[in-house]
C-alpha positions in Angstrom: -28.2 62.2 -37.5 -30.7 64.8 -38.4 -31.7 62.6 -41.3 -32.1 59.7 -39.1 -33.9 61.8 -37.1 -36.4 62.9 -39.8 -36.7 59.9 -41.6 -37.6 58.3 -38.2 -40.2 60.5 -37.5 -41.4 60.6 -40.8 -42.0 56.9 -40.7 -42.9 57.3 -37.4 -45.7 59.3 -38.6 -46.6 57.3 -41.8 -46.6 53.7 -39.1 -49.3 56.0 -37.3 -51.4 56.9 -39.9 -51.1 53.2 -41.4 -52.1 51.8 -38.2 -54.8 54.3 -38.2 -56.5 53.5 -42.0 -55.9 50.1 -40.7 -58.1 50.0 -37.6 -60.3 52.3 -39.1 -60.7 49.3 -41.8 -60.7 46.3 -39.6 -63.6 48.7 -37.4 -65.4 49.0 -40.5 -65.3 45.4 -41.5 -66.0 44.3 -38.2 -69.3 46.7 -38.4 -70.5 44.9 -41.6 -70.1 41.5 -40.2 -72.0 42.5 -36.9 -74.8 43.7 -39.4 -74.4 40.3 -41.7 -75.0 38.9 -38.7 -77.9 40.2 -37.5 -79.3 40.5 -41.1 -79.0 36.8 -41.2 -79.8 36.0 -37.8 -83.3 35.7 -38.4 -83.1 32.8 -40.6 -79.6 30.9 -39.2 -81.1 31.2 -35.7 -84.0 28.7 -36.5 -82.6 26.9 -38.6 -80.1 26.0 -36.2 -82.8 25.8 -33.6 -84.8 23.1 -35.2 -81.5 21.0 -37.1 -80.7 20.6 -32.8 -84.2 19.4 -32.6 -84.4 17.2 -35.5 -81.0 15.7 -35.4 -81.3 15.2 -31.1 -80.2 12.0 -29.4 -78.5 10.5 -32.3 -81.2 11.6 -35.2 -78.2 13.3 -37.0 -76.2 10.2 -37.0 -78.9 7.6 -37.9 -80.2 9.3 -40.2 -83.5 10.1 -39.2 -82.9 14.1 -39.0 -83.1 14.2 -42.4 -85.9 12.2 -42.5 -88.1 14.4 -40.2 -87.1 17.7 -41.8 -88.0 16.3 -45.5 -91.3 15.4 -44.0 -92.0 18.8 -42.3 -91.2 20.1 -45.8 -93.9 17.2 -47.5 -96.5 18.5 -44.5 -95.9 22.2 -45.5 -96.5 21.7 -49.4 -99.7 19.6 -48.7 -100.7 22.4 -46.4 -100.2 24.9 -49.2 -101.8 22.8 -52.0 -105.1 22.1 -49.3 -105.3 26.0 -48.4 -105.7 26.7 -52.1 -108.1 24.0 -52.9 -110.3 24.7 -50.0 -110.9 28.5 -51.0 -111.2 27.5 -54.7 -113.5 24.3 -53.9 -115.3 25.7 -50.7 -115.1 29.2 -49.4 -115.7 30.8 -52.9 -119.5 29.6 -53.6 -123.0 29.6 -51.9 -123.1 27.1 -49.2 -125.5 24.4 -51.9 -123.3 25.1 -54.4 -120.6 23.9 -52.2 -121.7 21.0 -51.4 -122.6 19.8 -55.1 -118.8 20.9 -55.3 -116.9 19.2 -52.4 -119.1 16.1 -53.6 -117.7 16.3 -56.8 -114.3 16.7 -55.9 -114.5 13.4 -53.3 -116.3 11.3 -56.2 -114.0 12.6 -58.9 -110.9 12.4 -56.9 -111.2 9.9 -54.2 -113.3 7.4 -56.1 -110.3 6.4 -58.5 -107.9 7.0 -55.8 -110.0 3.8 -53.9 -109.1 1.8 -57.4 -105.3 3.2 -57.6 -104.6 3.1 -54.3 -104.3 -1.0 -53.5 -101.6 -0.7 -56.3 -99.4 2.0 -54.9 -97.8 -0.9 -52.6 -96.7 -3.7 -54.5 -95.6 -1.2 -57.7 -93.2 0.1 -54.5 -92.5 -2.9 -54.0 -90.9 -4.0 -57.4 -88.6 -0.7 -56.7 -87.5 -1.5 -53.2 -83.7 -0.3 -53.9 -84.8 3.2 -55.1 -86.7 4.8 -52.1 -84.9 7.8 -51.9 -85.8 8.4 -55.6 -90.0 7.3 -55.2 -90.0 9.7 -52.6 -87.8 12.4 -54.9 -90.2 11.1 -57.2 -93.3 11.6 -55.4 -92.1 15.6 -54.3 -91.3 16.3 -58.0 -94.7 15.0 -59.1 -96.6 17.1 -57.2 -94.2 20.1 -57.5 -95.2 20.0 -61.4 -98.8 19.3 -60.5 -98.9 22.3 -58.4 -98.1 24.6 -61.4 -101.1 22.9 -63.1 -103.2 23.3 -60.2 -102.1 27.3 -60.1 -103.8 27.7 -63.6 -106.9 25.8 -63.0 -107.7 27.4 -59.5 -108.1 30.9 -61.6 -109.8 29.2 -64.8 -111.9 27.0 -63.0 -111.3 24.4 -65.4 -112.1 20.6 -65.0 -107.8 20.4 -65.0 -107.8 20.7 -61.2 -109.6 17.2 -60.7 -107.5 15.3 -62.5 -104.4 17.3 -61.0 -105.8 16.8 -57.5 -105.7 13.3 -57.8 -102.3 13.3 -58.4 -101.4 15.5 -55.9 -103.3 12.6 -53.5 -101.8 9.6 -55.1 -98.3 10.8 -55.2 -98.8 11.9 -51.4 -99.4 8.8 -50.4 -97.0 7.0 -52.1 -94.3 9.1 -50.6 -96.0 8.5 -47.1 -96.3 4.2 -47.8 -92.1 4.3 -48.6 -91.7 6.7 -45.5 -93.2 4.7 -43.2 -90.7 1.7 -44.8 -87.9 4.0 -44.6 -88.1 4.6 -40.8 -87.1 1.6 -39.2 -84.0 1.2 -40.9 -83.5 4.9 -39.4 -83.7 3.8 -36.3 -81.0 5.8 -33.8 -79.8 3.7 -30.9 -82.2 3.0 -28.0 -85.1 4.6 -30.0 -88.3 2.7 -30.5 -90.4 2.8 -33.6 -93.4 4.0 -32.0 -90.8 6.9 -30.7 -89.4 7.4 -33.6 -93.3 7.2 -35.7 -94.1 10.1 -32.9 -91.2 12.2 -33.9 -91.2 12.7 -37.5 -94.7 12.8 -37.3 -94.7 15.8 -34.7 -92.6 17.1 -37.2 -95.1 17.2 -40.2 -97.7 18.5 -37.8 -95.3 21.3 -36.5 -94.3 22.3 -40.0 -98.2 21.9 -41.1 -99.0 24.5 -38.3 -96.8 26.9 -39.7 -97.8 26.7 -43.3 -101.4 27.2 -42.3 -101.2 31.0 -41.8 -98.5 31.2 -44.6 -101.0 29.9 -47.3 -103.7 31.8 -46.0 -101.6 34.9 -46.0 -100.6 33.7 -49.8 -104.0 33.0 -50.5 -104.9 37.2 -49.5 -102.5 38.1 -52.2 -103.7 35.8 -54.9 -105.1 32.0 -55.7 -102.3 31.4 -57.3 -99.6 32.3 -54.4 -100.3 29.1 -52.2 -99.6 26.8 -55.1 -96.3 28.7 -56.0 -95.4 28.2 -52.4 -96.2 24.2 -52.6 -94.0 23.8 -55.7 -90.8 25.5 -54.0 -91.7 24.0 -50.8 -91.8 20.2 -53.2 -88.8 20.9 -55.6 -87.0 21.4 -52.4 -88.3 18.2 -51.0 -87.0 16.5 -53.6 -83.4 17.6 -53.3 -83.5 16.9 -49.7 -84.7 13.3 -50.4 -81.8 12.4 -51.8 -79.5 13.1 -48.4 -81.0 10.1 -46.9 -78.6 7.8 -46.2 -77.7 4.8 -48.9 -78.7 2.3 -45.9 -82.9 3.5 -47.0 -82.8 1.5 -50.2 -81.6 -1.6 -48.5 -85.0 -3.7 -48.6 -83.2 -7.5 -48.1 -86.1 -10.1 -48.4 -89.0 -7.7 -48.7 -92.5 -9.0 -50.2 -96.5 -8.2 -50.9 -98.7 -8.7 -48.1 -101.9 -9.4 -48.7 -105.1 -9.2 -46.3 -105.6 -12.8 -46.3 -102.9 -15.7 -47.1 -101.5 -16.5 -50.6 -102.8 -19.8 -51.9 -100.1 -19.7 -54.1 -97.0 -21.8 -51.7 -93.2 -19.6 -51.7 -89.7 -21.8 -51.5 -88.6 -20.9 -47.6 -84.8 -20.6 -47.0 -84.7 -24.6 -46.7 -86.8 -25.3 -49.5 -89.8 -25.6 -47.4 -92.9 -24.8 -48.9 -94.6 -21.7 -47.1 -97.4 -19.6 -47.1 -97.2 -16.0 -47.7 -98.4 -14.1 -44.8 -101.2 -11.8 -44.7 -102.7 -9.2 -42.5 -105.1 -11.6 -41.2 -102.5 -14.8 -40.8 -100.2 -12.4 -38.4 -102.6 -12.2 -35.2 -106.1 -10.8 -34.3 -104.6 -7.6 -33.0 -103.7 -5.6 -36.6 -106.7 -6.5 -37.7 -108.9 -5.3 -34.9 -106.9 -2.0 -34.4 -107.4 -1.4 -37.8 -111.3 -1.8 -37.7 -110.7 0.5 -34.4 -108.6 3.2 -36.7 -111.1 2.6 -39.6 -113.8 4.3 -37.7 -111.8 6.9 -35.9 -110.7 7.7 -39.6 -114.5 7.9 -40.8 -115.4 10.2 -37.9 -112.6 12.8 -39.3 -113.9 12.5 -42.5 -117.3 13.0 -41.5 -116.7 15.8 -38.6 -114.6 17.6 -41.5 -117.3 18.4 -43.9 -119.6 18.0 -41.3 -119.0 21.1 -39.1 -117.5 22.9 -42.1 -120.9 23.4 -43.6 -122.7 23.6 -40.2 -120.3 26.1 -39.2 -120.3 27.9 -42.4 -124.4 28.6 -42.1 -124.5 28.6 -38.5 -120.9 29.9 -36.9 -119.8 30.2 -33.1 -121.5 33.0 -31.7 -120.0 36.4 -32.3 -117.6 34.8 -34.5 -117.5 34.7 -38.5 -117.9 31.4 -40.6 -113.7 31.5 -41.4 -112.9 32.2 -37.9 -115.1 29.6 -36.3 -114.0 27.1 -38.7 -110.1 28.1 -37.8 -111.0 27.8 -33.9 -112.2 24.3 -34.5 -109.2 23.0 -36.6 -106.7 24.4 -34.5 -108.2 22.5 -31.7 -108.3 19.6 -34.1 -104.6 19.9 -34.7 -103.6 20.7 -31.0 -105.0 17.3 -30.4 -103.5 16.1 -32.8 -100.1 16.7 -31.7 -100.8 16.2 -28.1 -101.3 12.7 -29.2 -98.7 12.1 -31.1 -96.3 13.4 -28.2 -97.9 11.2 -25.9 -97.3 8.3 -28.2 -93.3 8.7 -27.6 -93.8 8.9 -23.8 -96.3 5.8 -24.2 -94.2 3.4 -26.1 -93.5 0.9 -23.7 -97.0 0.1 -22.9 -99.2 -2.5 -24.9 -101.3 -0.7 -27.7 -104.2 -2.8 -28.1 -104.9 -1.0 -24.5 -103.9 2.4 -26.2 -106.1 1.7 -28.7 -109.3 0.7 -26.6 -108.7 3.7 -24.5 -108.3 6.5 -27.1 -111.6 5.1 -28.8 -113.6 5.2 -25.5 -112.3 8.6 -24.6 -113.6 10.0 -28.5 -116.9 7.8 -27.6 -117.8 9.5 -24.8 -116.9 13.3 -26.2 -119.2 12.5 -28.8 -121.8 11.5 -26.9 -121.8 14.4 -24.3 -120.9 16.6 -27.4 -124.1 15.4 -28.9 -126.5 15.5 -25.6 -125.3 19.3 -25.0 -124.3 20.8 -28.6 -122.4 23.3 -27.9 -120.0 25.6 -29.9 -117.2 24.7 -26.8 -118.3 21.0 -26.7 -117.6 20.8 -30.7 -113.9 22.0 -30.2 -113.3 19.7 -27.2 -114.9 16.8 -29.7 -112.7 18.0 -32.9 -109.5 18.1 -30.0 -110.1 14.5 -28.7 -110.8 13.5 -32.1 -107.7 15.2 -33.5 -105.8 12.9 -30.3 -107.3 9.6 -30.5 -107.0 9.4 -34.3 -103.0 10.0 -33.8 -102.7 7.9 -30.6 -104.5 5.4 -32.4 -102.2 5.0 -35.4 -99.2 5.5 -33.9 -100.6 2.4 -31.8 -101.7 0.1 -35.0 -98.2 1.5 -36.7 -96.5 -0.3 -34.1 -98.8 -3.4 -34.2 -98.0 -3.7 -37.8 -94.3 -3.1 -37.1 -94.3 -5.8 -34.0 -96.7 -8.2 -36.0 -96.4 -8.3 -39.1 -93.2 -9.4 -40.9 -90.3 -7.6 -42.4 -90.7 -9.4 -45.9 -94.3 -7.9 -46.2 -94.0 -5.0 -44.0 -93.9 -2.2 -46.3 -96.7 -3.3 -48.4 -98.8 -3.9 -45.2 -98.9 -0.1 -44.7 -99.9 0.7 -48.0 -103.0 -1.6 -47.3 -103.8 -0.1 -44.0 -103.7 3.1 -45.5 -106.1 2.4 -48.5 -108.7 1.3 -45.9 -108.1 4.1 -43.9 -108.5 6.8 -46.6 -111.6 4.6 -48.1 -113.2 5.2 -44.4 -112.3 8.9 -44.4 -113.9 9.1 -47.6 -116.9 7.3 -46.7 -117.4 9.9 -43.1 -117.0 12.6 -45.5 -119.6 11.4 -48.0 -121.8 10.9 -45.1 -121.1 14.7 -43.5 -122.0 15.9 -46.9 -125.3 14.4 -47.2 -126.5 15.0 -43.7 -129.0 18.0 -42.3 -127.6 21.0 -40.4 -128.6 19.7 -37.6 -125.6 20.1 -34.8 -126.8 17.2 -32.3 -128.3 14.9 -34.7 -124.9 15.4 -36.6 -123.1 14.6 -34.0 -125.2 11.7 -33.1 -124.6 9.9 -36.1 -120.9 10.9 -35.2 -120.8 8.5 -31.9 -122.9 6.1 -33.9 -119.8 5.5 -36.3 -116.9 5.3 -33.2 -119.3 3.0 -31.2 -119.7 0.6 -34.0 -115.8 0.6 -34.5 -115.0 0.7 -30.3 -117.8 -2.4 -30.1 -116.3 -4.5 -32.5 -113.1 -4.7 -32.0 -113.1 -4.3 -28.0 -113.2 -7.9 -27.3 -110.5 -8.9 -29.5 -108.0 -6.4 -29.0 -108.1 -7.1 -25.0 -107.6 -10.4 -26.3 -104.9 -9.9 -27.6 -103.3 -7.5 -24.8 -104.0 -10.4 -22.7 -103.2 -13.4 -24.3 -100.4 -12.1 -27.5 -97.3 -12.2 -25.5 -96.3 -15.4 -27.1 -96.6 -14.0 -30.6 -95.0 -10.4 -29.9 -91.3 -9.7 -31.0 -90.0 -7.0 -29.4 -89.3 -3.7 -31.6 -86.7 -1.9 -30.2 
């Protein structure tokens, strides 16, 4: 009994302390996963925060999650790669010397980009069953070209030309398949405009952040920015491969044209047909097109415009850097202001959009011009920044109402090439002209009036009278 007794209450004792190393061990694990937790927080807790965002009202399912968050990632490398050209190109020489500079760099890079770009479409178009690797294709690309660029920023070498022109064709080859890719994306009871609006809020947003990241990069060296654009591409490219299989479908896709092919197709029946063009499909894609054109040449032209008005003459009490910063951030809020308005506006007709948005930037330039003003510039840049997003969400949709499936994709790559040529053309024009803040400015509503008067008549026209040759989009 007394041996029972002991070895009970030894055991007693030894199920004590047991039970004792045990909590103190589960305490103590329990204490590091609080602090993995918290450690971790700071980067699970967005990234949860904006997959609920992306992947909201059936995004996740269609597909078109994924497709938002690899184009955040595509706006953040461009970001990256721009904040590094601009300080290597612009910031880093007398104010003539920049301009001999920035004028090289739009004749050297944007000249053969006019020439290349008409072919970025149909060479697409041959691959229609491997968009998910032309986009891989087009992140990779301009992952390596970063590296490239990284060396040439610090040599100064004629390399980065040559490597910035990649950088620009392979961006917009990945932006011509994107904008392919996202109607076959298309979650249920979504629009295109709606779903145009989204993933482009989400480059913006992602854009916005990068901003002060490069710059922050760019304080440590000239080299950073780049490094942060080729880990921000590489990992672009991974993520362009988790698209869904369904983006490669293209079933009966062809090559638009601005006018129709002579040259007659075999129909379904055998019937002979013409391949449609831009202009064969209705007055309205063209007009809104003319009407983007010169919203497009105004940002070129207000870009390097006020950057080297601002840089010899900044905003009172503020530096060149600062006043430059004050005017694109109200250039981007605009931006995105217009692009959320596009989803609320999707139901209405946007030849009216169009019309509208053009007027609005009319009139800002104008007043903007009468009374120059460092306050009046921003408001110009923001309604600028607005209309020119409103606007081609607007002619998006046109082209996606109007023009057919067959020749869809290639249709964007033409709209695009005229739309950079006019950006380049405003920007050739800001480069030439005198510091001269209201005569700038001037010229400025001189370009959106010529595109507003133009194409007025026709697109009210066709808000009136194009009911019979719409097909609803849904």
């Amino acid at each position: 009994m007394a041996a029972a007794r002991s070895s009970q209450g030894t055991t007693g004792v030894g199920g004590v302390e047991g039970s004792s190393r045990g909590g103190g061990s589960g305490r103590f694990r329990g204490s590091v996963r609080r602090v993995g937790r918290a450690l971790h927080l700071p980067l699970t807790g967005p990234a949860r925060g904006i997959r609920k965002a992306t992947h909201a009202q059936g995004a996740g399912e269609s597909g078109l999650g994924k497709l938002i968050e690899l184009h955040g990632v595509n706006g953040a490398g461009d970001m990256m790669i721009t904040v590094a050209l601009a300080s290597t190109v612009f910031f880093s020489v007398p104010t003539d010397e920049a301009r001999g500079r920035v004028a090289l760099y739009l004749a050297i890079t944007m000249a053969p980009f006019t020439l290349l770009a008409p072919v970025i479409g149909p060479l697409l178009d041959r691959v229609p069953h491997g968009r998910r690797a032309a986009m891989a294709m087009a992140m990779l690309a301009r992952a390596l070209l970063a590296l490239v660029l990284s060396s040439a920023v610090v040599a100064g070498n004629l390399q980065l030309y040559p490597a910035a022109l990649g950088v620009l064709v392979a961006s917009k080859a990945y932006g011509v398949v994107r904008s392919a890719v996202v109607p076959r994306l298309l979650p249920p009871g979504f629009s295109l405009v709606k779903a145009n609006s989204r993933v482009t809020l989400g480059g913006l947003l992602a854009t916005g952040v990068a901003a002060p990241v490069g710059a922050g990069l760019q304080a440590i060296g000239p080299r950073w920015p780049l490094y942060g654009a080729f880990v921000l591409f590489v990992a672009g490219t991974v993520l362009s491969f988790t698209l869904p299989p369904k983006v490669d479908s293209a079933r009966g896709e062809d090559r638009a044209l601005l006018a129709a092919d002579p040259e007659h197709l075999h129909g379904p029946h055998l019937k002979p047909v013409k391949r449609p063009g831009l202009r064969t499909v209705g007055p309205a894609v063209t007009h809104a097109l003319g009407a983007n054109c010169a919203l497009r040449c105004l940002s070129g032209f207000l870009i390097f415009f006020l950057a080297f008005l601002l840089r010899e003459h900044p905003m009172t009490g503020q530096s060149a850097a600062v006043s430059l910063g004050m005017v694109a951030v109200a250039a981007g809020a605009g931006n995105a202001a217009g692009t959320a308005v596009g989803a609320w506006l999707r139901s209405r007709a946007p030849e009216i959009i169009i019309v509208t948005v053009v007027a609005l930037v009319l009139g800002a330039a104008v007043v903007a011009a009468v009374f120059f003003g460092a306050v009046l510039v921003a408001c110009l840049a923001a309604f600028a920044g607005f209309a020119q997003a409103l606007a081609k969400l607007s002619l998006d949709a046109l082209i996606q109402r109007d023009v057919p499936e067959q020749v869809r994709t290639s249709a964007f790559a033409r709209s695009e090439t005229l739309l950079q040529m006019s950006w380049v053309f405003g920007g050739a024009v800001g480069i030439a002209m005198p510091l001269n803040g209201a005569l700038g400015l001037s010229v400025g509503a001189a370009i959106v009036a010529a595109g507003w008067l133009t194409t007025v008549r026709g697109l009210l026209a066709s808000a009136r009278h194009g009911g019979a040759h719409r097909t609803r989009v849904a």
